[in-house]
Each structure stands twice: as C-alpha cells, then as structure tokens.
C-alpha positions in Angstrom: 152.2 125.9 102.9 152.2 126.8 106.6 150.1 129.9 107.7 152.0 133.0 109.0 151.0 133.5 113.0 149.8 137.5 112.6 149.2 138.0 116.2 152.8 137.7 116.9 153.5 141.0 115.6 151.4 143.3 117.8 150.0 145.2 115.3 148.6 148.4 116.5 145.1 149.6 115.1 145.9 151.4 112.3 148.2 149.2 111.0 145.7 146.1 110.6 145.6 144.6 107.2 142.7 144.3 104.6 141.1 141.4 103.5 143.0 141.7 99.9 146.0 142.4 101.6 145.6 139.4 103.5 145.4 137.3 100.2 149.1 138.2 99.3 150.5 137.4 102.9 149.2 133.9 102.5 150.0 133.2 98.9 147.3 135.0 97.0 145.3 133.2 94.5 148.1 131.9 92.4 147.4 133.2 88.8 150.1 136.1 88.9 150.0 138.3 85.9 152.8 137.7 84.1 156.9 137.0 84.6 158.0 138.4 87.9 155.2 139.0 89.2 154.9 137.0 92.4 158.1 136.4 94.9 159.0 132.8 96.1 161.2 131.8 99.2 162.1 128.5 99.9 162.2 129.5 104.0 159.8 131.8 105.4 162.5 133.0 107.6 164.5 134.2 104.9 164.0 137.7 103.1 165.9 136.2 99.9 164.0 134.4 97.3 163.1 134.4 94.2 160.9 136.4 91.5 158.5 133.4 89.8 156.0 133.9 87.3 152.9 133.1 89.4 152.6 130.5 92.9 151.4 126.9 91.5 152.7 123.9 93.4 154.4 123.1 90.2 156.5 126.5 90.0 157.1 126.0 94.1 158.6 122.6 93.9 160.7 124.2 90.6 162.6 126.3 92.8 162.6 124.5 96.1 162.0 120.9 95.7 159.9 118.5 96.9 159.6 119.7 100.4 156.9 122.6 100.4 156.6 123.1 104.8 158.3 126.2 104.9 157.7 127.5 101.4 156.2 131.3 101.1 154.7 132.4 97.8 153.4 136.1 97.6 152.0 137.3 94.8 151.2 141.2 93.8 
C-alpha cells in the first residue's frame, strides 16, 4: 500500500491530525468491526470505492485484483 504524502496539504496548526487519526489515513489496523465498516478504493485518487467488511490483503485483492500500488483502505 503506498503511504499518503501529508505535507502536501499545508495543514495549518489546528488542523494537525492525532496519532489515532493517523491510523485510519494509512489503513488502520485491519480488524474492522463488522460489514461496512471500513471503505476500500482501488485508486487513491479516486473518492469512489467501496464499503468492505474490514482491510485484509485478501478483501483488497477481492475488490481490486492482484495489483495492490495504488490501493487505499480506511477503516473507522
């Protein structure tokens, strides 16, 4: 999975993220907790996706193959 670049965005002070919230921008841990619960795109450049039960390899190559370089998988 290839890391987002943060310190393209020019975030301002108060808007810095917390470690936890950090977790999710990166994939999280994985588990989800339950159906739904964590949001899948096959392109990080893309806003569309899809909702998947939680972020294991096996569910990411489900919905976009093989190819996993520009997968994102955030999970709630």
């Amino acid at each position: 999975m290839k890391k987002l670049k943060l310190n393209a965005l020019a975030l301002q002070t108060g808007e810095v993220l917390s470690r936890s919230q950090l977790k999710t921008v990166i994939g999280g841990n994985g588990s989800g907790t339950g159906s739904g619960s964590c949001f899948l795109r096959c392109d990080q450049n893309s806003t569309s996706g899809t909702d998947v039960a939680d972020c294991s390899r096996a569910t990411a190559e489900a919905g976009c193959g093989s190819d996993l370089s520009n997968t994102v998988c955030v999970c709630a």
